[in-house]
C-alpha positions as CSV (number, residue, x, y, z in Angstrom):
1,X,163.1,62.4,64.1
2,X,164.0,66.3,64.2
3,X,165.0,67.5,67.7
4,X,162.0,69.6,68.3
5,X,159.7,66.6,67.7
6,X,157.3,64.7,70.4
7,X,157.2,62.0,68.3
8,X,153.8,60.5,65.5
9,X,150.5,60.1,66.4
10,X,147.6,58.9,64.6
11,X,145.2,61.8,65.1
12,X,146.6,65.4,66.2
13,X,143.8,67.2,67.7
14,X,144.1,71.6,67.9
15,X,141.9,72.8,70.7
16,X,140.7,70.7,74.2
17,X,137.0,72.6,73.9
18,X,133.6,71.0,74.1
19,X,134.0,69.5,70.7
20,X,137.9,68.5,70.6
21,X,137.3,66.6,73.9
22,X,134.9,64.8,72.8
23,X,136.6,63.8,69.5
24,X,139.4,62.9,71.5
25,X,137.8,60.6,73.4
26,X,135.9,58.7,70.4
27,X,138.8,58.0,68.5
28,X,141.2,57.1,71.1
29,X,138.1,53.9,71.9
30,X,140.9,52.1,70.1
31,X,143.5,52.1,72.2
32,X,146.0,50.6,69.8
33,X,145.0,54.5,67.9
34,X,147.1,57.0,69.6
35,X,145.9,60.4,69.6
36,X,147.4,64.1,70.6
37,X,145.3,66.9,71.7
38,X,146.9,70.3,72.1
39,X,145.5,73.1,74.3
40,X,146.6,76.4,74.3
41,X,145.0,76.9,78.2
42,X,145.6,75.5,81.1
43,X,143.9,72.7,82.8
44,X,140.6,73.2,84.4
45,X,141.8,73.6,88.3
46,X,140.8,76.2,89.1
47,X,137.4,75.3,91.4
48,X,134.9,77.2,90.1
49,X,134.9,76.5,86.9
50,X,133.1,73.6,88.5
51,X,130.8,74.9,90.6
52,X,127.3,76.2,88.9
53,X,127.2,79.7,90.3
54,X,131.1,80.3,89.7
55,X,130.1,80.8,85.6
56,X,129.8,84.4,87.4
57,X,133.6,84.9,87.9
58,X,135.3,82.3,85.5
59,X,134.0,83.9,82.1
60,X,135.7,86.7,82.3
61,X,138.9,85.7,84.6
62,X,142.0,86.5,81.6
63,X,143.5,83.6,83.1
64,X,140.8,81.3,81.7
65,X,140.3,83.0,78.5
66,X,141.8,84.6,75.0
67,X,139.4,88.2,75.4
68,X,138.9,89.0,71.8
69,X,137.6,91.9,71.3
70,X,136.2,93.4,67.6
71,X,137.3,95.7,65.5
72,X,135.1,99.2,65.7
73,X,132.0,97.9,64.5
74,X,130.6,99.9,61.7
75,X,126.7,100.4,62.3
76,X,127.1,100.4,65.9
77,X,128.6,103.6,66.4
78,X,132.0,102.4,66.1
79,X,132.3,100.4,69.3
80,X,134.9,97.1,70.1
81,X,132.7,94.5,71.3
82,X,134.4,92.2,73.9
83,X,134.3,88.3,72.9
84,X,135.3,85.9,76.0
85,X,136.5,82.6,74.4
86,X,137.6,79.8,77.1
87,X,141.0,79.4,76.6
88,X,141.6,76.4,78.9
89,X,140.9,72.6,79.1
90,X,137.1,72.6,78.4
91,X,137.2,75.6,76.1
92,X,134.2,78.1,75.9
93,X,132.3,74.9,77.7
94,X,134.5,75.9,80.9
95,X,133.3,79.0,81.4
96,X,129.9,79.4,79.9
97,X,126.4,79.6,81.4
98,X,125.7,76.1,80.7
99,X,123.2,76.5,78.8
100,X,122.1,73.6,76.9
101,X,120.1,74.6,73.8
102,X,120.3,72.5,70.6
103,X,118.3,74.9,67.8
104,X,115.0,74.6,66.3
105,X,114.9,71.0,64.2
106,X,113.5,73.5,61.1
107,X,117.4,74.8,61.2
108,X,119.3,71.5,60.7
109,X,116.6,71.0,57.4
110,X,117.4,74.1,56.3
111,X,121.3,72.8,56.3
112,X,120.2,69.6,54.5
113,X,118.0,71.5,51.7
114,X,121.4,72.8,50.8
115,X,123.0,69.6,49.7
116,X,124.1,68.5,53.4
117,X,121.4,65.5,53.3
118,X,123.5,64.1,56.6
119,X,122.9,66.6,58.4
120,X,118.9,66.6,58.5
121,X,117.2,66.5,62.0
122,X,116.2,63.0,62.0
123,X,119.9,62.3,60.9
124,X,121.9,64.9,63.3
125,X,119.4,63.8,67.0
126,X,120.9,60.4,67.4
127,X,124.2,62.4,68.0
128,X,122.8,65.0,70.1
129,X,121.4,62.1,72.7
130,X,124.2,59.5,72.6
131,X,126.4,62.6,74.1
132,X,123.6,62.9,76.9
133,X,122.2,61.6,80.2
134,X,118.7,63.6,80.7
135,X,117.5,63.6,84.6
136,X,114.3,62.0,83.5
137,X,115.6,59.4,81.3
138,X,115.8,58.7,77.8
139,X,112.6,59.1,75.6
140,X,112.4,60.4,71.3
141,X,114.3,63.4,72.2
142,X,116.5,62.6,75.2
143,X,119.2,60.2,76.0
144,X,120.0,58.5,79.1
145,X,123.3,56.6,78.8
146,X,125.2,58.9,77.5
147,X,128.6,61.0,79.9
148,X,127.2,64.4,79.8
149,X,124.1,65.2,82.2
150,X,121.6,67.5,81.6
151,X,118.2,68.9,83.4
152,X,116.2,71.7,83.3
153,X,116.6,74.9,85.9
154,X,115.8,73.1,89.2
155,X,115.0,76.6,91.3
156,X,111.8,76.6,93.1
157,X,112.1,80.1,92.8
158,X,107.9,81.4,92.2
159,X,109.0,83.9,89.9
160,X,109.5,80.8,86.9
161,X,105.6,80.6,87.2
162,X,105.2,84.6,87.0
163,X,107.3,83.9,84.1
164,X,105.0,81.7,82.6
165,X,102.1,83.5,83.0
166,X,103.3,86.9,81.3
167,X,104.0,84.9,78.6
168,X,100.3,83.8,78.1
169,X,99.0,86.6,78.8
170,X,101.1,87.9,76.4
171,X,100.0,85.7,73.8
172,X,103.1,83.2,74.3
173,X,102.8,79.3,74.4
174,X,104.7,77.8,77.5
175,X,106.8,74.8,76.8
176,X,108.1,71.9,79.0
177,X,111.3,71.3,76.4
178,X,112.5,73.5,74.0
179,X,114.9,70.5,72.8
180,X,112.2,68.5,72.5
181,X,109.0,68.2,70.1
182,X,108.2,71.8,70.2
183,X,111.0,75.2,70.7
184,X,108.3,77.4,71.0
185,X,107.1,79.8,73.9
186,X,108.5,80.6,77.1
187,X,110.5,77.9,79.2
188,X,113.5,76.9,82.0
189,X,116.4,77.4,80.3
190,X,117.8,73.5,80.4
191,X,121.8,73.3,81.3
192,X,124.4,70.4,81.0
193,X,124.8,70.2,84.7
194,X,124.3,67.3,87.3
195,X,125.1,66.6,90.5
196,X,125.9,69.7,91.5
197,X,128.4,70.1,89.2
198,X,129.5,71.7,85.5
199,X,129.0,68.6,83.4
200,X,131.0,69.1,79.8
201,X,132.8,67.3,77.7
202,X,136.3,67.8,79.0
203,X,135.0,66.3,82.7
204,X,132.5,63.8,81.3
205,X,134.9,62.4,78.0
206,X,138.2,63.7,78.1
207,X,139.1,63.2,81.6
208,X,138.0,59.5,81.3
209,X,139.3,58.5,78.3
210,X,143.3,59.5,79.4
211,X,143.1,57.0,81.7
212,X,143.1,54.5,78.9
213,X,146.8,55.9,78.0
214,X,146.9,56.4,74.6
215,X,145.5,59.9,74.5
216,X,148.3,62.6,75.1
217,X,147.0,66.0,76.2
218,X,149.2,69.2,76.3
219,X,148.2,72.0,77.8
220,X,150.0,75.3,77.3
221,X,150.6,74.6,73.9
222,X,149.1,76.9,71.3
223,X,149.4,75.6,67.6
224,X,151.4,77.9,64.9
225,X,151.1,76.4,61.8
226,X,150.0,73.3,60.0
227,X,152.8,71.0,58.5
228,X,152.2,70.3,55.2
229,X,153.8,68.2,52.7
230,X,152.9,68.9,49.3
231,X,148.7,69.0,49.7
232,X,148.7,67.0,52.9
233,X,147.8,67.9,56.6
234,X,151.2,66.0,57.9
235,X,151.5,67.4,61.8
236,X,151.0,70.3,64.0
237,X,153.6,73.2,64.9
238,X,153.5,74.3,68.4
239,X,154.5,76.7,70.8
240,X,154.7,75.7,75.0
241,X,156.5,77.8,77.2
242,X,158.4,80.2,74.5
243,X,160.0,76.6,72.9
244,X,158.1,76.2,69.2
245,X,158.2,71.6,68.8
246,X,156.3,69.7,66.4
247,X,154.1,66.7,66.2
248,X,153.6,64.6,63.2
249,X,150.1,63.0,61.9
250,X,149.8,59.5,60.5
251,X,146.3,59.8,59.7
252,X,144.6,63.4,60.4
253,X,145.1,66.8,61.9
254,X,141.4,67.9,62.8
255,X,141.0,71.8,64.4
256,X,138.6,72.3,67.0
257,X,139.6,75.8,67.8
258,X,136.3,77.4,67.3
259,X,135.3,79.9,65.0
260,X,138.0,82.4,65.4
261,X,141.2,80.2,65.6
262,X,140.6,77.5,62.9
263,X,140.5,79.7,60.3
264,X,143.2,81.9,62.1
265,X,145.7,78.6,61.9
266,X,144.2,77.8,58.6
267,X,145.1,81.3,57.0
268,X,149.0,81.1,59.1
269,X,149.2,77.9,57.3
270,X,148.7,79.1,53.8
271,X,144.7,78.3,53.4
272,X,142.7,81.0,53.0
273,X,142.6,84.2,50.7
274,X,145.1,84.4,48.7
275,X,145.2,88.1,47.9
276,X,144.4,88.5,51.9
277,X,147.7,86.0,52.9
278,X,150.3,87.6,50.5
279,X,149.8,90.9,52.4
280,X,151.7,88.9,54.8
281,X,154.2,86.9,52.9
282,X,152.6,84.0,53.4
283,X,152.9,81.0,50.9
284,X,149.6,80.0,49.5
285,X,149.5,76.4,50.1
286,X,145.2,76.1,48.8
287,X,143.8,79.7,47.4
288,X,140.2,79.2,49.7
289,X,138.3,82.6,49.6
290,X,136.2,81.6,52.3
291,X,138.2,80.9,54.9
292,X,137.7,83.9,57.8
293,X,134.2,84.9,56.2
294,X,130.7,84.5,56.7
295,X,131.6,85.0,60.5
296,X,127.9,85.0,62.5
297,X,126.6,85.6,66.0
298,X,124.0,86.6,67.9
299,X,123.5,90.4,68.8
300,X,121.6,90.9,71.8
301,X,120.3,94.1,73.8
302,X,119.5,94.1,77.6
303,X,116.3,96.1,79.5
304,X,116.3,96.7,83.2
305,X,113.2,96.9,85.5
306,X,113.5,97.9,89.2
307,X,112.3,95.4,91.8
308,X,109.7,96.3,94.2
309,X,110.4,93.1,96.9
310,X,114.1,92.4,97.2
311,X,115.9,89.7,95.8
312,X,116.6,86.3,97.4
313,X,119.8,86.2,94.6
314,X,120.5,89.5,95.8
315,X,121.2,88.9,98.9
316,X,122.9,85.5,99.1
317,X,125.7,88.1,97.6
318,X,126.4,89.3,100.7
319,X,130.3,88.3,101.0
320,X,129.3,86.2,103.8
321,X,126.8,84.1,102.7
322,X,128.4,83.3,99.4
323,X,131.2,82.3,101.0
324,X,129.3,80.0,103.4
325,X,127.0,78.9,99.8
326,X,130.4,78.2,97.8
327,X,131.8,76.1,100.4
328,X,128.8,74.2,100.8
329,X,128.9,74.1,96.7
330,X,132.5,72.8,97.2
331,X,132.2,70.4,99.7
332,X,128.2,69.0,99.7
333,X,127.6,69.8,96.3
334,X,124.4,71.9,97.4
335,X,122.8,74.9,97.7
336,X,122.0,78.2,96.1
337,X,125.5,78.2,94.3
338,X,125.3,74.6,92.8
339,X,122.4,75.9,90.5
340,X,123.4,78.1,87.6
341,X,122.9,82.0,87.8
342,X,120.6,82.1,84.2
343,X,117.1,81.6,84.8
344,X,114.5,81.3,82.4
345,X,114.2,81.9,78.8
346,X,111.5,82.2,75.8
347,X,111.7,81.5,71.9
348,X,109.4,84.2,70.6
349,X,108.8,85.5,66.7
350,X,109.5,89.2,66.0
351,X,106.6,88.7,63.3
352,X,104.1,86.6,62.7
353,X,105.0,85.1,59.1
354,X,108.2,83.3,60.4
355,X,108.2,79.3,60.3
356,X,110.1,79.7,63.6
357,X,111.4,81.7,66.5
358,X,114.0,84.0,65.8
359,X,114.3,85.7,69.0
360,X,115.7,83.8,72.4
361,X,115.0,85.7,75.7
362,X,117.3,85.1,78.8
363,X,115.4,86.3,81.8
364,X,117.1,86.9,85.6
365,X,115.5,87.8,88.3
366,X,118.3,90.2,89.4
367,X,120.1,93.1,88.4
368,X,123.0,92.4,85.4
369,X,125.3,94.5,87.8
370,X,124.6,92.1,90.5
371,X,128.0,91.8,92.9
372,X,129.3,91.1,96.0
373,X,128.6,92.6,98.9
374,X,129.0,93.8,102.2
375,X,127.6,96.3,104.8
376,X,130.1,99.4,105.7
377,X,132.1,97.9,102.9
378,X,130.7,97.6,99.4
379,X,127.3,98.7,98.0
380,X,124.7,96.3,96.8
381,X,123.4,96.3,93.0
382,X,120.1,97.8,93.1
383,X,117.2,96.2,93.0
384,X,116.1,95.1,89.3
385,X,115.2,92.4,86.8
386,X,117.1,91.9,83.4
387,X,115.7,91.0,80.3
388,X,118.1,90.3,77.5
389,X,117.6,89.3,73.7
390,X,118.9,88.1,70.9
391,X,118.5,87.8,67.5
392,X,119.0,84.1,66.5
393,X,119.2,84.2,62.3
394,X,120.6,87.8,61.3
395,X,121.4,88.3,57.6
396,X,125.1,90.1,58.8
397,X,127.9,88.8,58.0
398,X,131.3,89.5,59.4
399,X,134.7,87.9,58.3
400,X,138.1,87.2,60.3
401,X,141.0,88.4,59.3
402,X,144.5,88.3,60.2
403,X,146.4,91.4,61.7
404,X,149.8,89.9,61.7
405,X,151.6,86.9,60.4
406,X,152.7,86.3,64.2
407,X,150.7,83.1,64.9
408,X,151.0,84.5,69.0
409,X,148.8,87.5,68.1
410,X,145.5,87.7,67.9
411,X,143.4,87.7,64.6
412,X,141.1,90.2,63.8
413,X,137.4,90.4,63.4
414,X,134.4,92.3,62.4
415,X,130.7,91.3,63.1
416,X,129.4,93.8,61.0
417,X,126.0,93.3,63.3
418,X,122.9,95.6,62.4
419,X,124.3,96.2,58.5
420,X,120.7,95.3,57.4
421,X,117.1,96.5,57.9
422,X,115.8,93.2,58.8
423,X,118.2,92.8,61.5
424,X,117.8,95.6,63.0
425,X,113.8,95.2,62.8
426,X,113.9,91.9,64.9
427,X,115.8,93.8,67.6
428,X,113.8,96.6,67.9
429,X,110.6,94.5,67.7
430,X,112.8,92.4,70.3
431,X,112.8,95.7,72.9
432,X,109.3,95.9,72.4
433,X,108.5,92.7,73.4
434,X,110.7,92.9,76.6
435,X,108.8,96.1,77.5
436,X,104.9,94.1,76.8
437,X,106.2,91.0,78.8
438,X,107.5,93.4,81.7
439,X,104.2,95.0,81.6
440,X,102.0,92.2,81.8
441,X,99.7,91.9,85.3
442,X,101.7,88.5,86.1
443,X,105.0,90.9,87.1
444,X,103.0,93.3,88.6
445,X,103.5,93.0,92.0
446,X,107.2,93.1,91.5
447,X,108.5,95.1,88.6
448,X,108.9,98.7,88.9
449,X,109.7,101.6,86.8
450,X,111.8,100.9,83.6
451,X,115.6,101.7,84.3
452,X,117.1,101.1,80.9
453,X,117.4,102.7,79.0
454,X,114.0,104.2,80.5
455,X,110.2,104.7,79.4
456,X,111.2,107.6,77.6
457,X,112.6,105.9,74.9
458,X,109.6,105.2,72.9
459,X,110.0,106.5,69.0
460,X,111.9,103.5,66.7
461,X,114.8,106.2,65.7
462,X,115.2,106.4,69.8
463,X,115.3,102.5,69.9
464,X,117.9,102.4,67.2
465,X,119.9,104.2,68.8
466,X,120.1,102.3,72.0
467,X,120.4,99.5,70.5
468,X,123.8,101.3,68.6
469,X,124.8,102.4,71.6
470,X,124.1,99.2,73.9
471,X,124.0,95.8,72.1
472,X,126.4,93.2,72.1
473,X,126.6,89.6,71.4
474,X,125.9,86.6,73.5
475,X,128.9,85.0,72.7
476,X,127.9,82.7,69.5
477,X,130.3,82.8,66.8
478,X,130.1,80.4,63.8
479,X,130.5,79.7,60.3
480,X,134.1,81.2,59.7
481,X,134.9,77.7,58.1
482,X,131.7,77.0,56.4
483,X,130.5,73.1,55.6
484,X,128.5,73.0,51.9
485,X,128.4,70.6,49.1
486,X,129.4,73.5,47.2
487,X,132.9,74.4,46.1
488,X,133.2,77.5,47.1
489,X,132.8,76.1,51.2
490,X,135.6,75.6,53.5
491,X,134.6,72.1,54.3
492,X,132.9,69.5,52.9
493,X,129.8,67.6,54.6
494,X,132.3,65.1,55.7
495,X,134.2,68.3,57.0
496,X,137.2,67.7,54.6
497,X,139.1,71.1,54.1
498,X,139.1,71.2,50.1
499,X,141.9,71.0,48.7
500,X,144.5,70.0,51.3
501,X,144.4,66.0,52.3
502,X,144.2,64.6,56.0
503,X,142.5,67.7,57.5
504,X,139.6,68.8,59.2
505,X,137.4,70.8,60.6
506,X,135.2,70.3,63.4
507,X,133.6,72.9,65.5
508,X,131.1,76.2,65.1
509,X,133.5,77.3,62.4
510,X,131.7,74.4,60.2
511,X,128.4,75.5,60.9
512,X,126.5,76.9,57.4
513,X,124.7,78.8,59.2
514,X,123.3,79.8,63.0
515,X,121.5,77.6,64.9
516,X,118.5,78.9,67.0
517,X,120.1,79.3,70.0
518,X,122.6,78.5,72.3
519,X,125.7,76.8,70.5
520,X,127.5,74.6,73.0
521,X,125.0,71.1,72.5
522,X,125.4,72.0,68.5
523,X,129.3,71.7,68.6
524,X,129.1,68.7,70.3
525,X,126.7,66.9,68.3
526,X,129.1,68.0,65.2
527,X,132.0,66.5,67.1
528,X,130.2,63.2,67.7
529,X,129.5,63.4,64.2
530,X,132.5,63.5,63.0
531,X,134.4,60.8,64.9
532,X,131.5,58.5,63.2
533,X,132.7,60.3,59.9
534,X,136.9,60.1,60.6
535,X,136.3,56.3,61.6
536,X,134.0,55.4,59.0
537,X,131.4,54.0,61.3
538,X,127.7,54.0,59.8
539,X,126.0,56.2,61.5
540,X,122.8,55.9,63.6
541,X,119.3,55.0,62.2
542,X,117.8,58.2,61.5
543,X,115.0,59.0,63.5
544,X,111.3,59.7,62.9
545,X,110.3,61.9,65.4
């Protein structure tokens, strides 16, 4: 065994996020299997990370994160566009909203219509409820016996009616569970919390499953390369604390680094472009073109609208009373500040002639420049209510790139958002759709005048530009390592990199194409897909919902 080594291990798992903790956990049920998991963060100490209303702080702490940003985006005026990615144990699912949003069932038979015949709806919701305990139970669309707890926003907050009603009158259907037989219409956003508590895979899998002792986790340790011998995944190279050791795989090396580093390690190991990986001298171990591309997310713009009666979020802010609501968080696992900080949301159609939504609204009652507070001391946010959009299926595509052979650097990456007419149609009929929901009589008595980008802004040139000048992304990225049952994919639909034995992909990186919605429920079901896959267990009777 070389010096630097830690020794062989059945499975080597890259990245402890929502869908390598979960993989971790299903094949080490065997504890004679042993399995390594290496994480490039730190473990997930740090207390609010745990705490519902925390999601506020810990998304955008650089302790907790790898803060990609873009390269100058080329139809939105040039701009960097800033791309938190948990980098800690947990992942992305350590420091998101906690949303939990699986897609519209029409988008997993849109995968299957493409060869992937495993990956139809009926095929794919078994795997989305064995993850999950729903508050009300199981039922056709909801488990109850699985780690992960999920519910729906419990505020009492009245506004979630007002909600409701703009929607109708707005011509909007209201649904009890967008996971559930119909996505439709306007809804509380559901979140994979319980008990007070952030409930992911990391504190609901992982974190059990060590205790069995034949799952090694390393944090700290931030893969460089793939071993290979000849054609075959053989082990992991790794860096922790400025020493680079290695880590040898009997049976599989699977990445679940996400959609910007898999195919970063994959391209440092020799898979990728060929042409794009001798510009860097290095040795092309499997000539895949589409490694990096096809990169997707969701753009999204944001409109403000003062608030006539002050805000009950607002001004729980005051330094005082948070502190007061986090400690009784903490402690009693109660409270304003054990229930996430989204709100509500809606799955709307930007025209009529779609099969399904492909705009997702994120409504908050409160200003997105809502902060801590204190009178004498620090200013208030004003007063307002934030709408934000997103366009779920955009035709752009972006690709990730690499900027340096240094596997310690970041990779590069362009979204290339807004490069055709039909996306940039669906978010500017998405702005006009936040402006007729803020205007309906249901938010009368409590929206004011429109504060941005303002009412005049009215002409579709004018909306262009803001939407140029403004947009962003709500933090989606997928498809860098696309799964097809055609050649020219990165994976195949048993996530099998082509060409190169004993290695996989499984993560948003695999993902054809975007999902309607939020992504975190996807990547897990795709992780608890693919331990069935690695271990060759038949996988659950479809169902017939």
């Amino acid at each position: 065994m070389a010096e630097n080594s830690i020794g062989d291990f059945d499975y080597i798992i890259v990245g402890a996020g929502s869908a390598g903790c979960i993989l971790a956990s299903r094949l080490g049920e065997n504890k004679q299997t042993r399995v390594l998991v290496l994480e490039a963060g730190g473990k997930d100490t740090h207390p609010l990370i745990h705490i519902p209303m925390g999601v506020a702080k810990v998304w955008n702490m650089p302790s907790l994160n790898w803060s990609y940003t873009s390269e100058p985006e080329p139809h939105m005026d040039g701009r960097r566009l800033y791309h938190p990615r948990g980098k800690v144990l947990g992942g992305s699912g350590a420091i998101n909203m906690m949303a939990y949003v699986r897609g519209h069932r029409g988008d997993f038979d849109r995968w299957a219509q493409t060869g992937l015949r495993d990956w139809s709806y009926d095929r794919i919701l078994p795997y989305f409820k064995r993850t999950e305990t729903h508050i009300t139970g199981a039922d056709e669309f909801h488990g109850g016996e699985g780690p992960m707890q999920t519910q729906p926003n419990p505020t009492t907050d009245p506004l979630m009616e007002t909600w409701f009603e703009a929607g109708k009158s707005a011509g909007y259907a209201v649904t009890d569970d967008y996971n559930g037989a119909s996505q439709d219409g306007m809804a509380r956003l559901q979140y994979n919390i319980g008990g007070g508590r952030r409930s992911n895979s990391a504190v609901a899998l992982l974190k059990p499953a060590l205790k069995r002792g034949n799952i090694t986790l390393i944090t700290g340790a931030q893969a460089t390369r793939i071993i290979l011998d000849g054609k075959r995944a053989a082990g992991i190279e790794f860096s922790k604390a400025g020493r680079i050791q290695t880590a040898a795989a009997k049976a599989e090396v699977i990445l679940a680094g996400g959609a910007y580093n898999s195919p970063h390690l994959l391209m440092l190991s020799g898979i990728g472009p060929a042409d794009h990986l001798a510009k860097f001298g290095i040795e092309v171990a499997a000539d895949l073109t589409s490694v990096g591309g096809n990169l997707q997310d969701h753009p999204s713009i944001g409109m403000e609208f003062a608030r006539k009666i002050p805000s009950a979020f607002q001004a729980g802010l005051r330094y005082d009373r948070l502190t007061f609501n986090i400690l009784r968080a903490y402690f009693l696992k109660s409270g304003p500040a054990s229930i996430p900080v989204g709100f509500a949301t809606a799955f709307v159609k930007s025209r009529d002639e779609l099969e399904m939504p492909d705009i997702q609204f994120f409504f908050r009652p409160y200003s997105r420049e809502a902060r801590e507070w204190f009178p004498g001391f620090r200013k208030p946010a004003p007063e307002a209510m934030s709408f934000t959009a997103c366009h779920l299926r955009p035709e752009s595509r972006g690709e990730v790139r690499l900027k340096s052979n240094d596997p310690l650097a970041h990779v590069g990456f362009t979204n290339n958002f807004l490069s055709t007419e039909n996306d940039r149609h669906a978010l500017r009929q998405a702005f006009k759709i936040s402006r007729n929901l803020a205007a309906q009589p249901a938010f009368s008595h409590i929206i004011g005048d429109e504060v941005s980008p303002g009412a005049d802004i009215s002409a579709d040139d004018e909306i262009d530009a803001f939407i140029r000048e403004t947009a962003m992304t709500v933090f989606h990225p997928a498809s860098t390592c696309r799964m097809g049952a055609d050649d020219a994919s990165v994976v195949d639909p048993e996530l099998r990199v082509r060409g190169i034995g004993n290695l996989r992909v499984a993560d948003a990186s695999v993902m054809p194409d975007l999902v309607g919605g939020n992504l975190n429920a996807c990547v897990m079901m795709i992780a608890e897909k693919a331990s069935d896959i690695i271990l060759g267990r038949p996988a659950p009777a479809a169902t017939s919902s």
